[in-house]
N, C-alpha and C positions, 0 to 999 in steps of 0.2 A: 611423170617420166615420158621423153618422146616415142611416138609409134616407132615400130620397130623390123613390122614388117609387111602387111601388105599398104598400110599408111604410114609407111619411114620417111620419115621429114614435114609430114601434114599437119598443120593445126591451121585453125582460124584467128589470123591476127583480130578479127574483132571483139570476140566472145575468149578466145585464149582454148574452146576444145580442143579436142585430139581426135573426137569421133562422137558422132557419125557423121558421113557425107553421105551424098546422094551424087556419083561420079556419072559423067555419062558417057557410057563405054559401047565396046565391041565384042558381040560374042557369038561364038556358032553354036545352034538350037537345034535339040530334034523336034519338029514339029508335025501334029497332027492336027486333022480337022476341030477337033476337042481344045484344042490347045498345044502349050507346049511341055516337055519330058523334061531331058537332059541338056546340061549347058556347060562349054569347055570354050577354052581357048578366050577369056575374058582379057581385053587390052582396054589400057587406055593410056592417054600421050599429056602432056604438057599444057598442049592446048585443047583438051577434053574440057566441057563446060563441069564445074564443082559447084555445093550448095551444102552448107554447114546446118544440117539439120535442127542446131539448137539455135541460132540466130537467124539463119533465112538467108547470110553473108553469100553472095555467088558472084563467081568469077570463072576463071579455070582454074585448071591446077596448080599451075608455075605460079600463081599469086598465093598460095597455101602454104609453098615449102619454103621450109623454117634454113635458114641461112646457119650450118654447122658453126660459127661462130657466134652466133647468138644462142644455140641451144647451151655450149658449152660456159657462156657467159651468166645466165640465169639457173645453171645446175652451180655453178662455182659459188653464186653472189643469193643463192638460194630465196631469190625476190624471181618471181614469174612474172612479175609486172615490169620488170626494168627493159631495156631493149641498148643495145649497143647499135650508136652510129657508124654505119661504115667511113664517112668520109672523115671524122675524128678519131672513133675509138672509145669516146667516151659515155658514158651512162645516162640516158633520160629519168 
């Protein structure tokens, strides 16, 4: 089933996961000499570098999200291996 919410729409077209990534994001830290605490305000965009932990696949993000017409195409035709072409329509 696709993510749904902090990785809504992400999978690895190489490998086919859903998770884990390794996102590489923005966040504000409490820091001390020691180290650091607490961590809020976590962003990351489009063109954030991504890294599908179980195949090593890296890109950014916008190469990860899964096109709504394809997820809705492989939940109908219940093959996760299939991929619908945009410029036909039809089925690999």
């Amino acid at each position: 089933m696709p993510n749904n919410n902090c990785l809504d729409g992400i999978w690895c077209s190489e490998c086919g996961s859903e998770e884990p990534f390794s996102i590489y994001a923005r966040a504000q830290f409490v820091v001390y000499d020691e180290g650091t605490d607490e961590f809020t305000n976590v962003e990351w965009d489009d063109e954030s570098v991504c890294v599908c932990l179980k195949c090593k696949n890296t890109g950014v993000v916008k190469n990860f999200k899964r096109d709504q017409k394809e997820i809705d195409f492989k939940e109908k035709t219940h093959d996760p291996d299939r991929t619908v072409r945009e410029d036909r329509g039809d089925a690999d």
